[in-house]
C-alpha positions in Angstrom: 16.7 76.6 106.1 14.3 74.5 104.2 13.9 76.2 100.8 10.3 75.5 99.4 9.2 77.2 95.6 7.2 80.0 96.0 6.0 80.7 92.4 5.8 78.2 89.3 5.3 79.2 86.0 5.2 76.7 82.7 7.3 78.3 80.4 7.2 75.3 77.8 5.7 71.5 77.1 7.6 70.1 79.7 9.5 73.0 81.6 8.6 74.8 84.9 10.2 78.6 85.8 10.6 78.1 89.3 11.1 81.3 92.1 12.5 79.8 95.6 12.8 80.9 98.9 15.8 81.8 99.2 15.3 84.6 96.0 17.0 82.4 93.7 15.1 81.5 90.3 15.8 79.3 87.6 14.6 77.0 84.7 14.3 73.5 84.3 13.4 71.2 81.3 11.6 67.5 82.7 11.1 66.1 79.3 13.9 63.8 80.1 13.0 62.5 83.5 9.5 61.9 82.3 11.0 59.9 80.0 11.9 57.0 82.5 9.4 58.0 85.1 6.6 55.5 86.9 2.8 55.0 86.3 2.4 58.2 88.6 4.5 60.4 86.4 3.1 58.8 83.0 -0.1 61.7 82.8 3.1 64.2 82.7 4.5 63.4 79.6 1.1 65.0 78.1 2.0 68.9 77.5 -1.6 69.7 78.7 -1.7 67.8 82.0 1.7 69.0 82.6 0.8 72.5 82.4 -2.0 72.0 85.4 1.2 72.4 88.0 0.4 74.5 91.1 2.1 74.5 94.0 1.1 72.5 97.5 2.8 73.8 100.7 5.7 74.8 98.6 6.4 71.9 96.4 5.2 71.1 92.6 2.5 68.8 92.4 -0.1 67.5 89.8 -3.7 66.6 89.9 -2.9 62.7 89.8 -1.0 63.8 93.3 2.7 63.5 91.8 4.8 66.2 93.2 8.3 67.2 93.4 10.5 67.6 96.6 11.4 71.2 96.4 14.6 71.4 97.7 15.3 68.4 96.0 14.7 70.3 93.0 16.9 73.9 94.2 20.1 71.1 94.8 19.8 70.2 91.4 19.2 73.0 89.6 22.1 74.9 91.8 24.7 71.7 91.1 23.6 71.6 87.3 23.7 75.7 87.1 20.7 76.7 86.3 20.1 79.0 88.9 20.4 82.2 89.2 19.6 85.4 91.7 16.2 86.9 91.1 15.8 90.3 90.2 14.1 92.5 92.8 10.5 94.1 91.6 
C-alpha cells in the first residue's frame, strides 16, 4: 500500500503534525534537516515560509516546489517512534 499524508498541520517553527493513510499520526521536528539542506530547502529554515506547507497529491510541499516523499517520511517516523494510532472522531 502506498501510504500518502492526508492532513498536515504546523504545530511549531519547524514541526509538521502529520495524519497518514494508514490512520497512523505523529510529530516531527525538521529544524535539524534544514540545517544541512540544499538551495531548495534554504526558504524553509524561515518559520513563516515554513508554515505555508499544504499538501500535493499526498505529499508535503512548499511554494518554492520542495516537497517531501510521504512514505519516506511514515518509514522514518515509524523506525524513530514517533508514531502513533490516531484516535477515531
Amino acid at each position: 500500500m502506498l501510504i500518502k499524508v492526508r492532513r498536515l498541520e504546523v504545530v511549531g517553527d519547524h514541526k509538521l503534525r502529520l495524519w497518514f493513510t494508514d490512520g497512523s499520526l505523529g510529530e516531527r521536528d525538521f529544524g535539524s534537516e534544514l540545517a544541512h539542506g540544499g538551495p531548495m530547502a534554504e526558504p524553509l529554515r524561515d518559520p513563516e515560509f515554513f508554515a505555508q506547507a499544504f499538501l500535493d497529491y499526498g505529499a508535503p510541499t512548499w511554494p518554492n516546489g520542495y516537497d517531501m516523499a510521504p512514505w519516506a517520511l511514515h518509514q522514518d517516523m515509524a523506525r524513530e517512534g514517533f508514531l502513533r494510532q490516531a484516535e477515531a472522531v
